[in-house]
TORKOL-4160 file (C-alpha; in steps of 0.2 Angstrom, whole numbers, padded with zeros to 4 digits, m for minus):
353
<pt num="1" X="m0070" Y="0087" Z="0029"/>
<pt num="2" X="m0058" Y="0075" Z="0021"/>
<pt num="3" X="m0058" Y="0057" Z="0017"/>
<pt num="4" X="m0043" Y="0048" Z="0013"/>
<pt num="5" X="m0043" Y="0032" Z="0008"/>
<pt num="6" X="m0027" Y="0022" Z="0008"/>
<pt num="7" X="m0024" Y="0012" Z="m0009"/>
<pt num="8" X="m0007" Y="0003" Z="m0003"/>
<pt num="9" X="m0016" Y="m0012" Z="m0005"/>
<pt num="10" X="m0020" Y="m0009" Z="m0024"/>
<pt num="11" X="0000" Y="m0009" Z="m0027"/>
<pt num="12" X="0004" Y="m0027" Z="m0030"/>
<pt num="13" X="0003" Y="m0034" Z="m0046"/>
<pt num="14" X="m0013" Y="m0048" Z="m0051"/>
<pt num="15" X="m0028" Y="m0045" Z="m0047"/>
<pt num="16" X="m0036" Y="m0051" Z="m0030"/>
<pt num="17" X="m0050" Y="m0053" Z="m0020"/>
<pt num="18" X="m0046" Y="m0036" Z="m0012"/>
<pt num="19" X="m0043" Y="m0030" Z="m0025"/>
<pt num="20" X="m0062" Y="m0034" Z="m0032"/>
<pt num="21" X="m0069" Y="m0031" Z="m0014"/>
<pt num="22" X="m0060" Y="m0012" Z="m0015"/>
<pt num="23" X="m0067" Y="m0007" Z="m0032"/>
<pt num="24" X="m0084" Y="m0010" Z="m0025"/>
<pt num="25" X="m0081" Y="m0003" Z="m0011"/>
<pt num="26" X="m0077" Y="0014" Z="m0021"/>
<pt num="27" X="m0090" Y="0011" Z="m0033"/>
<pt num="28" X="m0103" Y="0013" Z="m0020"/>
<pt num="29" X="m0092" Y="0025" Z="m0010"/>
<pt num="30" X="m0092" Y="0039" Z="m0023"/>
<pt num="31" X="m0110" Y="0034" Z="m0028"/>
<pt num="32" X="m0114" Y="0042" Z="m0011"/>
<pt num="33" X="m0103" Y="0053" Z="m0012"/>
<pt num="34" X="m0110" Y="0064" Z="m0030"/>
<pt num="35" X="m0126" Y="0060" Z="m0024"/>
<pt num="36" X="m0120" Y="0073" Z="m0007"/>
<pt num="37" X="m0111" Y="0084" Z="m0014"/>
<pt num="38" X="m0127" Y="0086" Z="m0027"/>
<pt num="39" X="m0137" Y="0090" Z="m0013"/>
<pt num="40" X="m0127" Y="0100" Z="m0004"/>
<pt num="41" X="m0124" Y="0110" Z="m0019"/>
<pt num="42" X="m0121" Y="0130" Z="m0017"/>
<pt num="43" X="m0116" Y="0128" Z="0003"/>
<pt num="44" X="m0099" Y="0132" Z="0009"/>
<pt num="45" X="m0094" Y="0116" Z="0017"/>
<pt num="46" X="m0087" Y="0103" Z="0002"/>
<pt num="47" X="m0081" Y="0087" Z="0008"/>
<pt num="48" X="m0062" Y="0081" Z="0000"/>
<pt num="49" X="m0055" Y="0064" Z="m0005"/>
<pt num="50" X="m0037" Y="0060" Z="m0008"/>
<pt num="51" X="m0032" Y="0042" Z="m0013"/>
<pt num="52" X="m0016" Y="0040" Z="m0004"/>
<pt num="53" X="m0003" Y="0026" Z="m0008"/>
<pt num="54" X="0015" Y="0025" Z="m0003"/>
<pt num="55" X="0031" Y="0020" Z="m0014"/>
<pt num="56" X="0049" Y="0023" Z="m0015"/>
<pt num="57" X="0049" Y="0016" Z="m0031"/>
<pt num="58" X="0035" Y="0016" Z="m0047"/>
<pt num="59" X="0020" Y="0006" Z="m0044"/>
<pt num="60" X="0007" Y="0005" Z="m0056"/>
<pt num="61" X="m0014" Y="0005" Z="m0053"/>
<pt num="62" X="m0027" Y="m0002" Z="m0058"/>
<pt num="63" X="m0036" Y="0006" Z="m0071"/>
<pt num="64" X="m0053" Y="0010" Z="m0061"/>
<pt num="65" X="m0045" Y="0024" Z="m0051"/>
<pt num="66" X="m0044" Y="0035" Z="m0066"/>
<pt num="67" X="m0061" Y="0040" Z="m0067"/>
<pt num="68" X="m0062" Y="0044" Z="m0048"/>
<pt num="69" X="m0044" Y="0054" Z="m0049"/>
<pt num="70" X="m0052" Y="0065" Z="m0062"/>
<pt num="71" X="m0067" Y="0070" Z="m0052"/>
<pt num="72" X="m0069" Y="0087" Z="m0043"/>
<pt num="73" X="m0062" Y="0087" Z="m0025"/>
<pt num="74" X="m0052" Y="0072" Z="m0029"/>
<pt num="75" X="m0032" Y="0071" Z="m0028"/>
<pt num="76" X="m0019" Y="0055" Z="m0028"/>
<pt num="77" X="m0005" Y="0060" Z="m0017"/>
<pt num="78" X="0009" Y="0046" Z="m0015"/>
<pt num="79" X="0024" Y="0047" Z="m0002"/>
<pt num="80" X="0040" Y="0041" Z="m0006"/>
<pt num="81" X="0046" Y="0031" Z="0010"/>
<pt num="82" X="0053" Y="0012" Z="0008"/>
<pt num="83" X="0039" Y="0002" Z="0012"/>
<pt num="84" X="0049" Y="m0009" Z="0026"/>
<pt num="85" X="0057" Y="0007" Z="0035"/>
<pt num="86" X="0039" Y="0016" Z="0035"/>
<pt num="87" X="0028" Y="m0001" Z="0042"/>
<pt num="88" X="0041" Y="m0005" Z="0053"/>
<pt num="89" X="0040" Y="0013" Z="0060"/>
<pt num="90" X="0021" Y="0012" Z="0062"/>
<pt num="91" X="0021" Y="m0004" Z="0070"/>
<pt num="92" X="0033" Y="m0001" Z="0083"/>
<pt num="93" X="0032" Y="0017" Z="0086"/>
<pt num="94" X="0017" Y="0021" Z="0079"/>
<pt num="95" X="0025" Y="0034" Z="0070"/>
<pt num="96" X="0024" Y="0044" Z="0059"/>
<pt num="97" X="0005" Y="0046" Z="0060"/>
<pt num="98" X="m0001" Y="0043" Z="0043"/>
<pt num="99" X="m0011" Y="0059" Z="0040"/>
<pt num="100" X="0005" Y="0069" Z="0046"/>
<pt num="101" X="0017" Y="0062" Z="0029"/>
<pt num="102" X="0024" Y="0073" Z="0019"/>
<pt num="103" X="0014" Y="0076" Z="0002"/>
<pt num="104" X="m0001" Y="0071" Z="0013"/>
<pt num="105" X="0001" Y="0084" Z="0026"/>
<pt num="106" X="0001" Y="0096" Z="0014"/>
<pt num="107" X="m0014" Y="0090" Z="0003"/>
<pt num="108" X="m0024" Y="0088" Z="0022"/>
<pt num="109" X="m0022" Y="0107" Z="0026"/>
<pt num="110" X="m0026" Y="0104" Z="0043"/>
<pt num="111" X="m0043" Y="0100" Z="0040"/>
<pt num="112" X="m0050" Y="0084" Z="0050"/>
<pt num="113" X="m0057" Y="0068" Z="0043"/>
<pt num="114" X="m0056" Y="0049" Z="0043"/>
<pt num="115" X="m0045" Y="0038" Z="0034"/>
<pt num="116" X="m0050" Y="0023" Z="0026"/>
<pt num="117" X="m0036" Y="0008" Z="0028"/>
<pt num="118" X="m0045" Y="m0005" Z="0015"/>
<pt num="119" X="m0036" Y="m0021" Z="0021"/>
<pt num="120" X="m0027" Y="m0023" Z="0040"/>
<pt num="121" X="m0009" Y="m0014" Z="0037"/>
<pt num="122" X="0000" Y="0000" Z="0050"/>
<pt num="123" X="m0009" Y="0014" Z="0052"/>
<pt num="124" X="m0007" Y="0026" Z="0064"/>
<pt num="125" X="m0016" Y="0044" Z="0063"/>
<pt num="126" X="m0016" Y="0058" Z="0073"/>
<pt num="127" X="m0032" Y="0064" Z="0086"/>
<pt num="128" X="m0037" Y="0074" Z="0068"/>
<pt num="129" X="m0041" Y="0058" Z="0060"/>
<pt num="130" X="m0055" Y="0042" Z="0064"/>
<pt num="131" X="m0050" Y="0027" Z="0056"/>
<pt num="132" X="m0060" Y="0015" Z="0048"/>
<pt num="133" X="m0052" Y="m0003" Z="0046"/>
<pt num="134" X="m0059" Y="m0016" Z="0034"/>
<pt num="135" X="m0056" Y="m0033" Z="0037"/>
<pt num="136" X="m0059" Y="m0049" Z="0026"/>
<pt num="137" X="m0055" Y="m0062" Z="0035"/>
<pt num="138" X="m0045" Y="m0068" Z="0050"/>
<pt num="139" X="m0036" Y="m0083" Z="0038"/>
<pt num="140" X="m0018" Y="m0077" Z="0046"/>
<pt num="141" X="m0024" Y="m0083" Z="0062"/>
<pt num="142" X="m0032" Y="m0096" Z="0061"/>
<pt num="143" X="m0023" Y="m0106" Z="0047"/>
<pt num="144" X="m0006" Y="m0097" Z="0048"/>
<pt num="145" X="0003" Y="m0113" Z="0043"/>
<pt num="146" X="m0004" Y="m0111" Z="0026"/>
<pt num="147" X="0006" Y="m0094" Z="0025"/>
<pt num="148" X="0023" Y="m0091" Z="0018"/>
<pt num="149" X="0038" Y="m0088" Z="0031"/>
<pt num="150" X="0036" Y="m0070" Z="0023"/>
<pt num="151" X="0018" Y="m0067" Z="0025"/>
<pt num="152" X="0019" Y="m0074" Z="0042"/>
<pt num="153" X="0032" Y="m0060" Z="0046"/>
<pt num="154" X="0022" Y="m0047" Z="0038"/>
<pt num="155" X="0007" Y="m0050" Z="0051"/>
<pt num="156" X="0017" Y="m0051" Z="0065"/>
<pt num="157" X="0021" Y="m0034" Z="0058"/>
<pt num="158" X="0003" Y="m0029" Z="0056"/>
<pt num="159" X="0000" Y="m0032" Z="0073"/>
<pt num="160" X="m0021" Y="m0034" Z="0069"/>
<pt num="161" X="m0028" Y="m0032" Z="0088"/>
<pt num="162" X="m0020" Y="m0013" Z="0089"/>
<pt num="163" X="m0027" Y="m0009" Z="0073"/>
<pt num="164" X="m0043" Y="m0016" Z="0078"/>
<pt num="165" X="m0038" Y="m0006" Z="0095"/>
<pt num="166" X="m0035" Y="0010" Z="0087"/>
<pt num="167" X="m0051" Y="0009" Z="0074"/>
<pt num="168" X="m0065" Y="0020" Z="0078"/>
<pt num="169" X="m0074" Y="0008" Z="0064"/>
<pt num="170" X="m0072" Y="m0009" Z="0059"/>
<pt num="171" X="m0080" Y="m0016" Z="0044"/>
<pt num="172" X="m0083" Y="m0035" Z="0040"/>
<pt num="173" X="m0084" Y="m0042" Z="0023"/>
<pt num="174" X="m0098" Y="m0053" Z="0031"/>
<pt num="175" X="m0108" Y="m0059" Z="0045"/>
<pt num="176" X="m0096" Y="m0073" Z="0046"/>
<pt num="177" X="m0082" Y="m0063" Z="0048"/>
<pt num="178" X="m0091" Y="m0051" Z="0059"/>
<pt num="179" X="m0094" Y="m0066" Z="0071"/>
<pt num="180" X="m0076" Y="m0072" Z="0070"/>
<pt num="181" X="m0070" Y="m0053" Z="0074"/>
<pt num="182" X="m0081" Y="m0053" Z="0090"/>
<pt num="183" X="m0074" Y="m0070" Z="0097"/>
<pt num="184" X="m0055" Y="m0066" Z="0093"/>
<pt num="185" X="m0055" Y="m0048" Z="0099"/>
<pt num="186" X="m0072" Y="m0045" Z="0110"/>
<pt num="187" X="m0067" Y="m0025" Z="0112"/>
<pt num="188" X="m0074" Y="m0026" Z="0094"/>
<pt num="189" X="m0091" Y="m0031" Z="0096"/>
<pt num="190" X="m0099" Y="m0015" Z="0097"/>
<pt num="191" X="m0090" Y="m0003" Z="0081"/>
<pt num="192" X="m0090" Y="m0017" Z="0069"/>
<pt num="193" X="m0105" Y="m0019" Z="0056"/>
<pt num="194" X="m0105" Y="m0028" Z="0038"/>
<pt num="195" X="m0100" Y="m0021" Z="0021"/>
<pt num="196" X="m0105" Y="m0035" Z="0011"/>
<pt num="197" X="m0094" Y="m0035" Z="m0006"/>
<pt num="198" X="m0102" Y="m0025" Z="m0020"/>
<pt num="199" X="m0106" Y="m0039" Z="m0033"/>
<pt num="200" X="m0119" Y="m0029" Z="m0048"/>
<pt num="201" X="m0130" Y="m0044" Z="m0053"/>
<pt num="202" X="m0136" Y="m0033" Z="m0069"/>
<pt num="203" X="m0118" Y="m0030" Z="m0074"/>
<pt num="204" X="m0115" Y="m0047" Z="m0073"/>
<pt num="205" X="m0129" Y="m0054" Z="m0083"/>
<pt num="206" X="m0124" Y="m0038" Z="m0095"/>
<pt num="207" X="m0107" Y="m0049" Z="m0098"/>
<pt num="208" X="m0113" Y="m0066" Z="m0099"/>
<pt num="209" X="m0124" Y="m0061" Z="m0111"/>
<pt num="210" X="m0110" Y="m0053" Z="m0122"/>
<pt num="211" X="m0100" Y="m0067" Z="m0123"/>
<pt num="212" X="m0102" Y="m0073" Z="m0140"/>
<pt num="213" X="m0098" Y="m0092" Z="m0148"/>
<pt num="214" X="m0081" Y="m0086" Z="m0155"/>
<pt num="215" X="m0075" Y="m0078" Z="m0139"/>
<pt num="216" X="m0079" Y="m0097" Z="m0131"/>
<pt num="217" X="m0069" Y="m0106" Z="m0147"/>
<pt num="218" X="m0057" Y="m0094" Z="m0144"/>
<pt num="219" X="m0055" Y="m0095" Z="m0125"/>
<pt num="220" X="m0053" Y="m0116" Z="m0128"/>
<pt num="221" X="m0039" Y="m0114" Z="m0143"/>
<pt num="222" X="m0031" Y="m0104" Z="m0130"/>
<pt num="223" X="m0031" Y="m0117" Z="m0114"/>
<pt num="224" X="m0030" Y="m0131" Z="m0123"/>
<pt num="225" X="m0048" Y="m0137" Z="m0122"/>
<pt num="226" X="m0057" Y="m0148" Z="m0134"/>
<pt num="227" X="m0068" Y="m0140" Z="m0146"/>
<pt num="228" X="m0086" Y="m0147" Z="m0144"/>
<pt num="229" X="m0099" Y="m0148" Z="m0130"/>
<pt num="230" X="m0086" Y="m0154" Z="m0117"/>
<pt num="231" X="m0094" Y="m0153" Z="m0099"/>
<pt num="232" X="m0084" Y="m0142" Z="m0090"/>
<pt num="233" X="m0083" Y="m0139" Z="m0069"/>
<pt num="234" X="m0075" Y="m0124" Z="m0065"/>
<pt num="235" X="m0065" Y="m0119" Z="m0050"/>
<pt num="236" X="m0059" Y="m0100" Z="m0051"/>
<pt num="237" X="m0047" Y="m0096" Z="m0036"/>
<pt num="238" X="m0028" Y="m0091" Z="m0031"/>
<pt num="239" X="m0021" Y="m0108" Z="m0029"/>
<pt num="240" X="m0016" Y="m0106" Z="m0011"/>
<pt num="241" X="m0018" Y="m0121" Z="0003"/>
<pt num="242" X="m0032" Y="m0114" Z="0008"/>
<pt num="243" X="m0044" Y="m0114" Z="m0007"/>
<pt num="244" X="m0040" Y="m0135" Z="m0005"/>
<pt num="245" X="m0039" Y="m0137" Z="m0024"/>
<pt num="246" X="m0029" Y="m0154" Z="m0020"/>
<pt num="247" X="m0045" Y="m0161" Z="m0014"/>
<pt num="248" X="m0054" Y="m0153" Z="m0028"/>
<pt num="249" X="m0044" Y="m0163" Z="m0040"/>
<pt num="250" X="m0044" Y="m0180" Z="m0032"/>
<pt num="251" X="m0066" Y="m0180" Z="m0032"/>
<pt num="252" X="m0064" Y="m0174" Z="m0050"/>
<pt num="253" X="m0050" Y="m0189" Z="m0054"/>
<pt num="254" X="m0062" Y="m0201" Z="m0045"/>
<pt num="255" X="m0078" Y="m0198" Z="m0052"/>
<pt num="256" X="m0088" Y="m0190" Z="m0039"/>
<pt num="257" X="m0093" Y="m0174" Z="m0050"/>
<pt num="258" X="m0104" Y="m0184" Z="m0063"/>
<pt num="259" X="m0104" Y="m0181" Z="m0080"/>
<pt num="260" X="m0089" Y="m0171" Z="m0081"/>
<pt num="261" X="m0076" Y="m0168" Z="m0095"/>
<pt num="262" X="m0062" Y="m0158" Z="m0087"/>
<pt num="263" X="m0059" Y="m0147" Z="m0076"/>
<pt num="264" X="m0053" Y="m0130" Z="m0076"/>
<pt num="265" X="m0044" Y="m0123" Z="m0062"/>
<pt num="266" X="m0042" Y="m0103" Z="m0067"/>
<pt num="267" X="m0030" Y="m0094" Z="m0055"/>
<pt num="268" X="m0012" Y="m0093" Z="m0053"/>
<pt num="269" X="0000" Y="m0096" Z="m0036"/>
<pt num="270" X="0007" Y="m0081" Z="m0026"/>
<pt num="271" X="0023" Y="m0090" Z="m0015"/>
<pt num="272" X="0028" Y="m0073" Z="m0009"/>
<pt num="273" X="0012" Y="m0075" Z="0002"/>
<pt num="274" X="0006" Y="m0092" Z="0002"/>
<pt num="275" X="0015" Y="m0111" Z="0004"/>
<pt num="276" X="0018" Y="m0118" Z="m0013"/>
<pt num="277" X="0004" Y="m0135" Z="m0019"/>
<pt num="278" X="0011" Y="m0149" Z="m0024"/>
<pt num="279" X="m0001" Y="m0150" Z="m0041"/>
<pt num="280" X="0010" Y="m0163" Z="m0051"/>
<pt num="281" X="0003" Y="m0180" Z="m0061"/>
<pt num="282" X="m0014" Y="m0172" Z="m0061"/>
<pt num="283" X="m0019" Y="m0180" Z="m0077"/>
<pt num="284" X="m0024" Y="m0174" Z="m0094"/>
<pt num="285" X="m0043" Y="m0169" Z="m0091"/>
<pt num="286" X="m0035" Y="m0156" Z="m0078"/>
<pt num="287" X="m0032" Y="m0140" Z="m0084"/>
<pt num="288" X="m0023" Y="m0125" Z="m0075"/>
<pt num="289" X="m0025" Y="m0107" Z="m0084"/>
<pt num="290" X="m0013" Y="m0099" Z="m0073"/>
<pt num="291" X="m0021" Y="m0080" Z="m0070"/>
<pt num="292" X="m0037" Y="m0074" Z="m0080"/>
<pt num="293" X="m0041" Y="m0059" Z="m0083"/>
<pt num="294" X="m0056" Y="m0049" Z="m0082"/>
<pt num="295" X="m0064" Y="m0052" Z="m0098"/>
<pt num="296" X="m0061" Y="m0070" Z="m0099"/>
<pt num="297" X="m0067" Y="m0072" Z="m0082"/>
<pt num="298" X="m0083" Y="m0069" Z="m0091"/>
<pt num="299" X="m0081" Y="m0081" Z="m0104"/>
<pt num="300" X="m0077" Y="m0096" Z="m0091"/>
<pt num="301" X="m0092" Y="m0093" Z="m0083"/>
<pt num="302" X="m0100" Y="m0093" Z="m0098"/>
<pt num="303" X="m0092" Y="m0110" Z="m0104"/>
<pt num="304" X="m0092" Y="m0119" Z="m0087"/>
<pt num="305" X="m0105" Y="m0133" Z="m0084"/>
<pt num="306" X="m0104" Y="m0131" Z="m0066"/>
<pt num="307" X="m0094" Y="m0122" Z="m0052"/>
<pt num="308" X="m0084" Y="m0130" Z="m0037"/>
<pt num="309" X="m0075" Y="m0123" Z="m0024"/>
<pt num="310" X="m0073" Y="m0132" Z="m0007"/>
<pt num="311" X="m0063" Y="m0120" Z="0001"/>
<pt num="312" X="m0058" Y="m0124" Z="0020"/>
<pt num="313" X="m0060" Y="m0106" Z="0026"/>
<pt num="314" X="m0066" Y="m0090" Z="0017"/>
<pt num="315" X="m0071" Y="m0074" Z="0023"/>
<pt num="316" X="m0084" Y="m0072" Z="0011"/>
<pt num="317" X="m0082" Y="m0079" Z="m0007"/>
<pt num="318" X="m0085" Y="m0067" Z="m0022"/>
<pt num="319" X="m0082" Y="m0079" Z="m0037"/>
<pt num="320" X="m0096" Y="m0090" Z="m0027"/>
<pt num="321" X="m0108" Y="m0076" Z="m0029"/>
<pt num="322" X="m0102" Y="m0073" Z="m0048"/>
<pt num="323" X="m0106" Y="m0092" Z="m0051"/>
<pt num="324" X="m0123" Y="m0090" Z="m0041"/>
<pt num="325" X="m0127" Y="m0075" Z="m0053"/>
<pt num="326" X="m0122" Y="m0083" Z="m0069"/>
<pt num="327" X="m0135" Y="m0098" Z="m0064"/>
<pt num="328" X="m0121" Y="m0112" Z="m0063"/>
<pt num="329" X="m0126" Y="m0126" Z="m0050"/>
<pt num="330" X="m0112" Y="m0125" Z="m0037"/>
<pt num="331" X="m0103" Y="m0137" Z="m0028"/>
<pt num="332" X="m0097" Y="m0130" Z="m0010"/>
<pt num="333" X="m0089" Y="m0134" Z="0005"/>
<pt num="334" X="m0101" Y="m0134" Z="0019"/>
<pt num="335" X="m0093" Y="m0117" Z="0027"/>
<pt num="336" X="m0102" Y="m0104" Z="0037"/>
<pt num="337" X="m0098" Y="m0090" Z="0024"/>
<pt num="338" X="m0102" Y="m0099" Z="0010"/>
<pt num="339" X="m0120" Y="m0102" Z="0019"/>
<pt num="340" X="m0122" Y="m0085" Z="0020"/>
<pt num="341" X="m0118" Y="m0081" Z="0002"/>
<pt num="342" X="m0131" Y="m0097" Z="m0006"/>
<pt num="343" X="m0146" Y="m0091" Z="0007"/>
<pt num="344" X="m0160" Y="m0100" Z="m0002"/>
<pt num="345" X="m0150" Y="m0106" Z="m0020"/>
<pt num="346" X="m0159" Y="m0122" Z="m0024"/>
<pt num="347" X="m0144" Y="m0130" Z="m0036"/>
<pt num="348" X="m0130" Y="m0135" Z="m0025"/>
<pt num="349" X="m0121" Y="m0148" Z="m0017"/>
<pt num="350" X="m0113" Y="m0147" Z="m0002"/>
<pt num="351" X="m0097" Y="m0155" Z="0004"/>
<pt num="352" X="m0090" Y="m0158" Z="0021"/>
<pt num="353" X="m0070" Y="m0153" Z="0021"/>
């Protein structure tokens, strides 16, 4: 049997929530995997993985495929098709079937399998192949005004309800999405279950407690931050309309989040997808980071007095779940996945948006 898991969604640059939610996914994936193949050890059968990823020019990937890549029974094949002429083809002509490119043909050997399409993108296969469709949230629908004319282009492209259509599986990233799945396309209902984000609690606590006093001088020197015991609220998100950092800024700016310094505001825009803020005049105490990577990520929590995020729409929320872990109190939008994600947390706040 073979399992191919397309990675197109691992080629843009930055790190995402995708992103984050796909290297979970895989971690747990070839956890289940090794643990198969270790009891099945000495039969004939041996199930097959092939990351695949399509390109015509270079791309490059994030680091955490290299130690799947390198296992047995594991290959990265990549096709070399112009991205717009190959997911205009699928959409419209549902052609050619995914499984039948190329490089990928060859590496399938006629065997039959499922695919695993990590975010909604065309994806036709043929009768050899089951698809398996994750989906994070349904944002392009309901808030498409917060979208760039581009990205509103692309999801026309998509076209979401035949993927869900031709989906054997469909995955939620939550209970919430799950729900919001079954009202938009009731043919759903019955082939989609959750697969929560992985989110290690251990590993996490692991890194917090690493993070040494040096590593937080540093991180201040280097946004601009007062040394001393400044209280600092962090919010740790793309700044895209939807996250509603503007509203963020103004409770800061008028007092509403007691005893707090400044305000850090870790994230960087992506125009290409979403409608630009207006952030300007945001005063002095407000400090943008622009994109942070993984290991300062670590170091923020660490720093931060408290976490805020009143978000008007998430599909789930993994830098909330970071926050719970790292034992900040939270101040949330009251949001259904947000809910879900909190449970029985005793320190936070809720906000009506």
């Amino acid at each position: 049997m073979v399992q191919i898991i397309d990675i197109r969604a691992l080629q843009g640059a930055g790190r995402s929530g995708v992103e984050v939610y796909i290297e979970g996914f895989l971690k747990e994936f070839f956890d289940t995997f090794e643990r198969r193949e270790s009891e099945e050890k000495g039969s004939s059968s041996s199930e097959r993985i092939i990351f695949w990823g399509n390109s015509f020019g270079d791309t490059k990937l994030p680091g955490f495929l290299k130690k799947y890549v390198s296992l047995p029974n594991v290959v990265l094949v990549k096709t070399r098709i112009p991205n717009k002429i190959l997911n205009l083809c699928c959409s419209v002509l549902r052609w050619p079937k995914i499984d039948r490119l190329g490089a990928l043909k060859k590496a399938v050997s006629g065997e039959k399998g499922q695919i695993w399409v990590m975010d909604p993108r065309p994806a036709p296969v043929s009768s050899s192949f089951e698809k398996n469709l994750i989906v994070h949230d349904l944002s392009s629908l309901k808030f498409p005004q917060f979208f760039s004319l581009r990205a509103r282009l692309w999801f026309r492209v998509v076209r979401l309800k035949r993927e869900l259509l031709e989906a054997r599986r469909v995955f939620a990233v939550s209970e919430f999405t799950a729900s919001e799945i079954g009202k938009s396309f009731p043919f759903c209902r019955e082939k989609t279950e959750v697969k929560y984000p992985v989110v290690d609690e251990n590993e996490i606590k692991r890194k917090l407690a690493a993070v040494t006093t040096d590593q937080i001088k540093e991180m201040k020197r280097k946004y601009g931050i007062p040394l001393g015991d400044s209280r600092l609220w962090l919010s740790l998100s793309t700044l895209e309309p939807r996250k509603n950092i503007p509203e963020v800024i103004r409770r800061f700016s008028e007092g509403e989040f007691l005893d707090s310094d400044y305000l850090i505001i870790a994230g960087k825009e992506n125009s290409k997808i979403f409608k630009k803020l207006d952030l300007k005049d945001v005063g002095s105490k407000v400090i943008f980071t622009g994109f942070i990577d993984e290991q300062d990520k670590w170091v923020l929590y660490k720093m931060a007095f408290s976490f805020v995020c009143l978000s008007k729409y998430e599909g789930y929320g993994i830098p909330v779940k970071e926050a719970l872990i790292s034992g900040l109190p939270l101040i949330l939008s009251d949001i259904p996945s947000f809910r879900e994600i909190v449970k029985d947390y005793q320190d936070v706040t809720w906000i009506e948006v």
